[in-house]
C-alpha positions as CSV (number, residue, x, y, z in Angstrom):
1,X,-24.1,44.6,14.8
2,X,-20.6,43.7,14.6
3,X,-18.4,46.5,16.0
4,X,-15.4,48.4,14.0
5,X,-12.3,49.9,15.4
6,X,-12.2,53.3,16.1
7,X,-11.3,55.0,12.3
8,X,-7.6,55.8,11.2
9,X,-8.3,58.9,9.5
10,X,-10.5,62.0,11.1
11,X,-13.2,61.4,8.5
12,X,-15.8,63.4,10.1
13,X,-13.1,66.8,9.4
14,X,-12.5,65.4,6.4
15,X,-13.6,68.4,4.4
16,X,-11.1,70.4,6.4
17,X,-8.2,68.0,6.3
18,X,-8.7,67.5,2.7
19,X,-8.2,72.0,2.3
20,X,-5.1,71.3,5.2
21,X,-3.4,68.9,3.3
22,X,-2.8,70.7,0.0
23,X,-0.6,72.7,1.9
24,X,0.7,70.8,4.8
25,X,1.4,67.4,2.7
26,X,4.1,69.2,0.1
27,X,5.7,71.0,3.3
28,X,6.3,67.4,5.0
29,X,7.6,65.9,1.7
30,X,10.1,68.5,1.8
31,X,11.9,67.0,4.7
32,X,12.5,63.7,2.4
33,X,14.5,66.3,-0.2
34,X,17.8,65.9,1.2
35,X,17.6,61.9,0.7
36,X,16.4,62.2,-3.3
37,X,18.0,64.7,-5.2
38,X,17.2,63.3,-8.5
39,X,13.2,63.5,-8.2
40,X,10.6,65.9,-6.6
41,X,7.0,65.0,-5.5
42,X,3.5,66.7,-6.3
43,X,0.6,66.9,-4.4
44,X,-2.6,66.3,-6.7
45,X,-6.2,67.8,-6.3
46,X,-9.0,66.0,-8.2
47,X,-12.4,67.0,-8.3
48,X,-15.1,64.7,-10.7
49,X,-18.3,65.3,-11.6
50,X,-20.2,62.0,-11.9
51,X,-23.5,60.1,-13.1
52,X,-24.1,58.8,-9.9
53,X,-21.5,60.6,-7.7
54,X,-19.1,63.0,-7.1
55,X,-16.3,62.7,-6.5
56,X,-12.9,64.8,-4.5
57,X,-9.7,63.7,-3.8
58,X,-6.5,64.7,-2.6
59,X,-3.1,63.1,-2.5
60,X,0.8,63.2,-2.3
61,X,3.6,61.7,-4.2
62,X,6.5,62.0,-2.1
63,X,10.1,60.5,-2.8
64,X,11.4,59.0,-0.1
65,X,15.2,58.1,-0.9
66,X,16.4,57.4,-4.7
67,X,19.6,57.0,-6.7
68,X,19.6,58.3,-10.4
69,X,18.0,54.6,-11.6
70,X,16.0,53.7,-8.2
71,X,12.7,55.4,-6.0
72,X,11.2,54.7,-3.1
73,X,8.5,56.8,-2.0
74,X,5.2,56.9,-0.3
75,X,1.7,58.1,-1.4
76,X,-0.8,59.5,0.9
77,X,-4.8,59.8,-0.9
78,X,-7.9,61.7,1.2
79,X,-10.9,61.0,-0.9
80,X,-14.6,61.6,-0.3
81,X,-17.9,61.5,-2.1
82,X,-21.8,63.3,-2.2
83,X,-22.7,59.8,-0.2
84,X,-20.5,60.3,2.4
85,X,-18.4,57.6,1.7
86,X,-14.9,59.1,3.2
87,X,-11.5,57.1,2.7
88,X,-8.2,57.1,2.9
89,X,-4.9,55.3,1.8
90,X,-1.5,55.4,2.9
91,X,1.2,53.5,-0.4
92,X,4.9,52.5,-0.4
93,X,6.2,51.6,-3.5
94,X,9.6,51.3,-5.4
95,X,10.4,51.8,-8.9
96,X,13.3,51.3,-11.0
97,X,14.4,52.9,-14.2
98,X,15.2,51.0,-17.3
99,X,16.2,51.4,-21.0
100,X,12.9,51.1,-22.0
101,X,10.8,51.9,-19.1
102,X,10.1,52.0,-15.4
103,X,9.1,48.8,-13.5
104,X,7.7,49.8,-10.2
105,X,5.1,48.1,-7.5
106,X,3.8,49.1,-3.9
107,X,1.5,48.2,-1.4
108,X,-1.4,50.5,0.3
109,X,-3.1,49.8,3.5
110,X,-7.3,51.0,2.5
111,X,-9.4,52.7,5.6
112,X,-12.9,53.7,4.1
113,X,-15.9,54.7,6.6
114,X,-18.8,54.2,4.8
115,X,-21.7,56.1,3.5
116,X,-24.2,52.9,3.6
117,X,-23.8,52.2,7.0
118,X,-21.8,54.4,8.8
119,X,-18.9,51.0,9.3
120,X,-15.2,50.9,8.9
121,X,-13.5,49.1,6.1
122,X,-9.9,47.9,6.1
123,X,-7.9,46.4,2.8
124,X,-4.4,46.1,1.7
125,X,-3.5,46.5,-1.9
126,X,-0.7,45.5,-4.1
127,X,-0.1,46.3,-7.5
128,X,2.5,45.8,-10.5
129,X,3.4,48.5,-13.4
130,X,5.5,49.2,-16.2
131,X,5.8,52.4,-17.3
132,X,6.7,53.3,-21.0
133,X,7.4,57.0,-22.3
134,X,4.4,56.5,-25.0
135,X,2.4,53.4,-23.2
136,X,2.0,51.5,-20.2
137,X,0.2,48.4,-18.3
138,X,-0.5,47.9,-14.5
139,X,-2.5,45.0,-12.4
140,X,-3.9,45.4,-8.7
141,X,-4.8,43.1,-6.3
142,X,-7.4,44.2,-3.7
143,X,-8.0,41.9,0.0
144,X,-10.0,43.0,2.5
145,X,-8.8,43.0,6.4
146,X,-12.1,43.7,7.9
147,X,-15.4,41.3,7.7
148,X,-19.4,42.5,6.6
149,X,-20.8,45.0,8.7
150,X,-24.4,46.0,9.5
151,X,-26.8,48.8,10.2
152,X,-28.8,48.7,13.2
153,X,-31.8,46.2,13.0
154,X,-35.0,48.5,12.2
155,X,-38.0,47.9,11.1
156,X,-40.1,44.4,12.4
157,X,-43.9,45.0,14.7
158,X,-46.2,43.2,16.1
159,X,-50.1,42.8,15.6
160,X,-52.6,43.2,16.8
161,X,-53.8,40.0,18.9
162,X,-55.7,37.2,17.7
163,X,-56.5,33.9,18.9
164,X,-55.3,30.8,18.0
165,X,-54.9,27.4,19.7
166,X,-55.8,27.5,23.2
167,X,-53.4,31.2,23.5
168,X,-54.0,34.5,22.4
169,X,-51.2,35.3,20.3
170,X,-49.7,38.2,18.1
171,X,-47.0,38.0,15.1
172,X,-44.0,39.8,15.4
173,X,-42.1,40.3,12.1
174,X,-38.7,39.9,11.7
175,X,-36.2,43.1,11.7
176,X,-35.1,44.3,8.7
177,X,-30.7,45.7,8.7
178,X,-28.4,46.4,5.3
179,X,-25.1,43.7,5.3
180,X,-22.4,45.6,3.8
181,X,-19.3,42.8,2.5
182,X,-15.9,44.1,1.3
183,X,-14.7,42.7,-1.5
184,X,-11.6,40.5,-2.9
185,X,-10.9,41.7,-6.3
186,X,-8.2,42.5,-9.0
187,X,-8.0,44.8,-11.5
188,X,-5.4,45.5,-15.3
189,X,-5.1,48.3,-17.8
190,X,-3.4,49.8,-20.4
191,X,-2.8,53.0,-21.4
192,X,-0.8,54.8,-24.6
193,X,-0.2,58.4,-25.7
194,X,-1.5,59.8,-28.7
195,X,1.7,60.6,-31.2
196,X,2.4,64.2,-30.6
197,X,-0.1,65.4,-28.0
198,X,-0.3,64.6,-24.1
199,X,-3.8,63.1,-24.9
200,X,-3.7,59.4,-23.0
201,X,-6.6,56.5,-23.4
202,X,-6.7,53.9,-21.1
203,X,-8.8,50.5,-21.3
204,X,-9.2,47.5,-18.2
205,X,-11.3,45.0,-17.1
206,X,-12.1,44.2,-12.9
207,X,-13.4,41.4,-11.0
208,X,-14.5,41.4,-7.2
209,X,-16.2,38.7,-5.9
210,X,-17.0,38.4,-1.6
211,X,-18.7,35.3,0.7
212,X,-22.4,35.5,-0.1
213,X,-22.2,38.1,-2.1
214,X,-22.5,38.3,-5.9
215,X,-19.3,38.7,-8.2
216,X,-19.2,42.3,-9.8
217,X,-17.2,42.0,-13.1
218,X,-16.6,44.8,-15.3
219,X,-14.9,47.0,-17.9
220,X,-13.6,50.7,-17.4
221,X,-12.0,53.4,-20.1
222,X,-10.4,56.4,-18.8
223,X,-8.8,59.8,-20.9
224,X,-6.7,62.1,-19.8
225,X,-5.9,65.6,-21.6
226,X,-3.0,67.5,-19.8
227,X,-3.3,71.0,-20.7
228,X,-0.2,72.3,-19.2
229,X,2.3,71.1,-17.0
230,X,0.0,71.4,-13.5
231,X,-3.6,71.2,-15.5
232,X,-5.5,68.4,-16.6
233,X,-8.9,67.2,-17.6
234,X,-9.8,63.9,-17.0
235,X,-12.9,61.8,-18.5
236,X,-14.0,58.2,-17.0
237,X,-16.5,55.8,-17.3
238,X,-17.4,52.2,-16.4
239,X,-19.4,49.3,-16.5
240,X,-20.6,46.2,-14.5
241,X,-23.1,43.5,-13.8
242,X,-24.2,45.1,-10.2
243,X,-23.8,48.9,-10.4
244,X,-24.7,49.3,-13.9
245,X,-22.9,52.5,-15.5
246,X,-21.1,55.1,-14.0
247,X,-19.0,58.2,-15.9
248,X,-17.5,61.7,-14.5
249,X,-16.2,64.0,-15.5
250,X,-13.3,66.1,-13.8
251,X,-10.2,67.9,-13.6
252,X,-7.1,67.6,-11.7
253,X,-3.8,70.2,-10.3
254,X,-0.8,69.4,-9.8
255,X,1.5,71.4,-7.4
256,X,5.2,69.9,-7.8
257,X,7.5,70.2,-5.2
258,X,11.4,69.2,-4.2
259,X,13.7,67.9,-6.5
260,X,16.7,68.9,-9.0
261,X,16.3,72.2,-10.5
262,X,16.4,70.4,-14.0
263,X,13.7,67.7,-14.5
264,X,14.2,64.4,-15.1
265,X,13.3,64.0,-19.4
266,X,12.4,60.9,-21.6
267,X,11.9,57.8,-19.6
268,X,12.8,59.0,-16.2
269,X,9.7,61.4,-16.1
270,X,7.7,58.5,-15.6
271,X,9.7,57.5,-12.1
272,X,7.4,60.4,-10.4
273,X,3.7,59.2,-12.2
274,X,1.2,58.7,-9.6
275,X,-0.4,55.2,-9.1
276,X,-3.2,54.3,-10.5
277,X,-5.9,52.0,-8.5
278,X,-9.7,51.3,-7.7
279,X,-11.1,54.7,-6.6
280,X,-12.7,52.5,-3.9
281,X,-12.8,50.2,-1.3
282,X,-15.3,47.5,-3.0
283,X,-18.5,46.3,-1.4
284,X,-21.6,44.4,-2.0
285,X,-24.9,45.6,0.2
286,X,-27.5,43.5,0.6
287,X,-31.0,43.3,2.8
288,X,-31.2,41.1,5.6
289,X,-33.3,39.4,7.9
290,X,-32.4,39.9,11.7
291,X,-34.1,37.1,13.5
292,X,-37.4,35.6,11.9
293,X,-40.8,35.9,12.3
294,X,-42.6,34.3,15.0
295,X,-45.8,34.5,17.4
296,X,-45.6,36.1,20.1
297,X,-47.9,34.4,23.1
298,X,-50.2,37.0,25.4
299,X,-49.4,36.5,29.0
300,X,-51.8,36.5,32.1
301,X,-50.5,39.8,33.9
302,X,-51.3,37.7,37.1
303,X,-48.9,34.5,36.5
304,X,-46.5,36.1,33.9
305,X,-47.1,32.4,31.4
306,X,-48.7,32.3,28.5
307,X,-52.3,33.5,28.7
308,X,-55.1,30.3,28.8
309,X,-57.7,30.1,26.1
310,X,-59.8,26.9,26.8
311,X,-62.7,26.5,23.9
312,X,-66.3,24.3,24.5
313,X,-68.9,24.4,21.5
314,X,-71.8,21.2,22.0
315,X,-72.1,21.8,18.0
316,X,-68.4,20.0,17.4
317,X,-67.7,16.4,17.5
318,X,-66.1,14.3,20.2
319,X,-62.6,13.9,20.8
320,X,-61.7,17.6,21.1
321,X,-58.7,19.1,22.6
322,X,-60.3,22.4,24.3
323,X,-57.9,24.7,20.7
324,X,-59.8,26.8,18.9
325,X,-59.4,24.8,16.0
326,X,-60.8,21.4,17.9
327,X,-63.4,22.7,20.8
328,X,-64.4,20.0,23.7
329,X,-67.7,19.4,23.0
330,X,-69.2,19.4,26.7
331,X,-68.5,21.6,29.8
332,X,-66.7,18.3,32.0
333,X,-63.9,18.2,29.9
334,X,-63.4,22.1,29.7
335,X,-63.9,22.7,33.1
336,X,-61.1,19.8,34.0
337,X,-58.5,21.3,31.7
338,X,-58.8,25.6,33.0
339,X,-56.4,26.8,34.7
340,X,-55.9,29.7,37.2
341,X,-56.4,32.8,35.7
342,X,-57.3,31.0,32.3
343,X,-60.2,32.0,30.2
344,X,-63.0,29.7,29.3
345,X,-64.8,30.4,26.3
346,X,-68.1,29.1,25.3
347,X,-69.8,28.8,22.0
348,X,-73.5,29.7,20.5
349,X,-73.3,25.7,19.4
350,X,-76.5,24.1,19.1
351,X,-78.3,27.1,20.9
352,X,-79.3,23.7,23.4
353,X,-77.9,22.7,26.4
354,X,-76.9,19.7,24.9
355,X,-73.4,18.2,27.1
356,X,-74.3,21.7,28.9
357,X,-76.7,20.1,31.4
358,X,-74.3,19.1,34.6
359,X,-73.4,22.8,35.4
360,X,-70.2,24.4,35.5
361,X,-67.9,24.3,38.8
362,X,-64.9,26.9,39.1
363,X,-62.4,26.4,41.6
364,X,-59.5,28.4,39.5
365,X,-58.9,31.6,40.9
366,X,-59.1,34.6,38.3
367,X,-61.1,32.1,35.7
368,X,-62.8,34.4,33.0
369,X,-66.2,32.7,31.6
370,X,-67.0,34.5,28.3
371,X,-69.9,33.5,26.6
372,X,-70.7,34.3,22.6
373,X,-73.2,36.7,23.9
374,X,-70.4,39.1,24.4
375,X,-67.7,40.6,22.7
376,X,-64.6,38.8,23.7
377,X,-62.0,42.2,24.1
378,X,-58.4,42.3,24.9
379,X,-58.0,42.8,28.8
380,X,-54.9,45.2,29.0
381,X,-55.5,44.7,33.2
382,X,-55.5,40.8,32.6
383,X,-53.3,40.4,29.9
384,X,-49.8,41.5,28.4
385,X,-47.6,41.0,25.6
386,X,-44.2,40.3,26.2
387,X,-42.6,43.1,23.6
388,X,-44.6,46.2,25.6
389,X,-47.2,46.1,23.4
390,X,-51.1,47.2,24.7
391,X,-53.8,46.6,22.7
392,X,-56.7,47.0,25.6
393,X,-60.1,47.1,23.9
394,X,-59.1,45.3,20.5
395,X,-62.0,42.5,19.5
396,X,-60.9,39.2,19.7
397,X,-64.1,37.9,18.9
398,X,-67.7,39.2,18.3
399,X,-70.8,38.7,20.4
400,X,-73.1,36.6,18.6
401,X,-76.0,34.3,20.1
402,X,-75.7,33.6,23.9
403,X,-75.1,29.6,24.6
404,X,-76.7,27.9,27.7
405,X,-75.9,26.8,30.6
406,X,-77.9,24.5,32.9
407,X,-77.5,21.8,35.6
408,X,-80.4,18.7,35.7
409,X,-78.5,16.4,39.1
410,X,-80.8,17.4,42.0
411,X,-79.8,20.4,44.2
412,X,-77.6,21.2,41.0
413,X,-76.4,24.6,40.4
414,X,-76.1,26.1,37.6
415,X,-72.3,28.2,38.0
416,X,-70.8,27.7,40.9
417,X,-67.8,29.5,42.2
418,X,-65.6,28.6,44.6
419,X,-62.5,30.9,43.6
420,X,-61.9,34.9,43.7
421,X,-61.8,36.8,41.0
422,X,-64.3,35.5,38.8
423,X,-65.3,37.1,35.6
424,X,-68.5,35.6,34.1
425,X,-70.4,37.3,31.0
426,X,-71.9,36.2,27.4
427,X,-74.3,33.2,28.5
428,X,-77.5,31.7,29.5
429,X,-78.2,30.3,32.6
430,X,-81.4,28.2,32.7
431,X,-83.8,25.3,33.8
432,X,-81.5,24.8,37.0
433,X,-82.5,22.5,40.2
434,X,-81.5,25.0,42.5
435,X,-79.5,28.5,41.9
436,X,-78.4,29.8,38.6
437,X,-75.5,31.5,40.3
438,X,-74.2,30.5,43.5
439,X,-70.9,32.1,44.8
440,X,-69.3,30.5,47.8
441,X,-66.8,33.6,47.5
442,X,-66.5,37.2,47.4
443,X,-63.1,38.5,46.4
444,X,-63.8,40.5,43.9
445,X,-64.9,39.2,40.3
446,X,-67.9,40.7,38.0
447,X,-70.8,39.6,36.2
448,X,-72.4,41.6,32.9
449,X,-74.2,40.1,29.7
450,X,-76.0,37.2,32.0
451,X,-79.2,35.6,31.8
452,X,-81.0,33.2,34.5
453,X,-84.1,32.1,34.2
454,X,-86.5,29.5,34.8
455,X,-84.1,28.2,38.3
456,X,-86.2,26.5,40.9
457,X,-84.3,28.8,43.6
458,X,-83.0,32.0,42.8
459,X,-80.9,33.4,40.4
């Protein structure tokens, strides 16, 4: 997950900084006073109800230093949302009175922690506007300073075991984490006053577009009824190819502060008209895959490599690799290819001893000999998977007819073991020249689900 640095704003006392600031924010402006005598700020407090959110915000206009035809000031915006999206914004901007209007810009710097993933955003924005008494027009430009962010990884598992090739294996699925990219974007309206009332309509298009992320082009309309001087109702509502539609509904105070004791009229009004700009830091979220899925190879617990599954059916053809999928066909070639603490498994096949007849010799210490005449289970003691996981007692394979073992060279046993820790079950062991079983060792091993019969010796 790529890491953020540590947020610019106290989000997480946001709530509390948001109630602080409608009165601490005017009583800072006030030190700016002395240098603009010609204009006062406001503080604003919004509150929208929305479709899909809601939505509170507070900010402050604050002049900075002016003469009668030029501001500069700074704006300062605390927003937050039901989704606990939490941003904030820190403007400087200039304006400059004319004849017919006010021609301002500024710049922002953007922090939003958000409500998807818990990340940091950064952005700068720009923006251009000309103010009329009746009308006006702005454009923003939106760039993002931070990169895509991500939850943590969740999700993924692995299965039970199975067996496949010559391993036993499990499938591990890949994790599942939510990419959140920040957008690059722009944004225009205009806006005009309805003759004789303080009823404004506004009407802009957007566009945001991000690396691997789809573009998000849309429309938005916007009214604005101001009741009295300090009171206003506001109405909003927007469309676009990835959100769909969204409308609120809200209202909005105004507490003025600072400036001349007679307010500026006409044209100059507009020098003190908050900016107006995406609500948001824009981002795209999408699923991704963290990692990919893969097998996951069952380990001998004594050699800590993958765990040994050597296959022998007489039924198959020749040519055989000893896989699951391509048994050897005779007991030579399987008993060449085990390994320590490897498993050999053995077939029903032809229920004959067919390729069976020369006896089996085992010299690899920890060898398991599993015949189909016994379940073939998981071995949590013998065998581990490498993510934790213990699936002791799960069937790898079910116990059907018993194959047979015998050995027809004179003085010829049938198993013989030369190794400790010898595991033999699930077979036959018949016809013989001498023993069935002969064990040249005794450290440790076991035998269940064995017959021996017809031997010339003993069993």
């Amino acid at each position: 997950m790529r890491e953020s640095p540590p947020p610019l704003f106290p989000y997480k006392k946001l709530p509390l900084a948001l109630f602080l600031s409608t009165f601490l924010l005017p009583a800072s402006a006030l030190a700016f006073s002395p240098f603009c005598p010609y204009y006062g700020g406001h503080v604003d407090v919004d509150g929208k109800l929305g479709s899909q959110r809601d939505i509170g915000e507070t900010s402050a206009f604050m002049p900075l230093a002016c003469s009668k035809d030029t501001l500069l000031f700074s704006d300062l915006r605390f927003r937050m949302d039901d989704q606990s999206n939490r941003e904030g914004n820190i403007g400087l901007g200039v304006r400059v009175l004319k004849e017919t209007g006010v021609a301002g810009g500024y710049a922002y710097f953007d922090r939003k922690r958000s409500g998807v993933t818990d990340q940091y955003h950064s952005q700068v924005t720009v923006g251009a506007e000309w103010l009329a008494q009746d009308w006006e027009v702005r454009a923003n430009g939106y760039a993002p300073l931070t990169g895509d962010v991500e939850t943590l990884a969740r999700g993924g598992g692995i299965s039970a075991p199975f067996l496949q090739g010559t391993g036993i294996f499990a499938q591990q699925t890949a994790q599942r984490a939510l990419r959140e990219i920040p957008l690059y974007g722009g944004d225009a309206e205009a806006g005009f006053r309805i003759p004789d009332t303080q009823f404004w309509l506004h009407a802009g298009a957007f566009s945001f577009a991000g690396e691997d992320a789809p573009s998000l082009d849309g429309v938005r309309a916007r009214a604005t009824l101001q009741l009295t001087e300090n009171i206003a109702l506001t109405a909003e509502g927007q469309y676009d190819d990835e959100r769909g539609r969204q409308g609120w509904v809200g209202a909005r105070l105004t507490l003025p502060f600072g400036g001349p004791a007679q307010k500026p009229q006409g044209v100059a009004a507009r020098m003190t008209a908050s900016p107006v700009r995406d609500i948001d830091i824009v981002t795209q979220t999408k699923e991704v895959t963290v990692g990919a899925d893969r097998l996951v190879p069952v380990l001998s617990a004594a050699t800590g490599q993958a765990q040994q599954v050597v296959y022998v059916d007489n039924a198959q053809a020749v040519n055989g690799d000893g896989s699951l999928e391509s048994p050897f066909n005779n007991l030579h070639d399987a008993q060449a290819a085990l390994r320590a603490h490897g498993v050999l498994y053995i077939a029903s096949g032809t229920g004959g001893t067919t390729n069976m007849q020369d006896g089996l010799t085992l010299t690899q210490t920890g060898a398991q000999v599993i015949g189909a005449g016994s379940n073939f289970v998981y071995d949590g003691g013998r065998f581990t998977v490498a993510t934790g996981a213990n699936y002791t007692g799960t069937l790898l394979r079910a116990a059907g007819a018993a194959p047979k073992i015998t050995n027809l060279n004179p003085g010829g046993d049938g198993v013989t073991i030369r190794a400790s820790d010898i595991l033999l079950t699930g077979f036959t062991v018949e016809n013989a020249d001498r023993h069935g079983i002969h064990a040249f060792e005794n450290g440790g091993g076991a035998l269940s689900g064995l017959a021996v019969r017809n031997v010339a010796v003993t069993g």
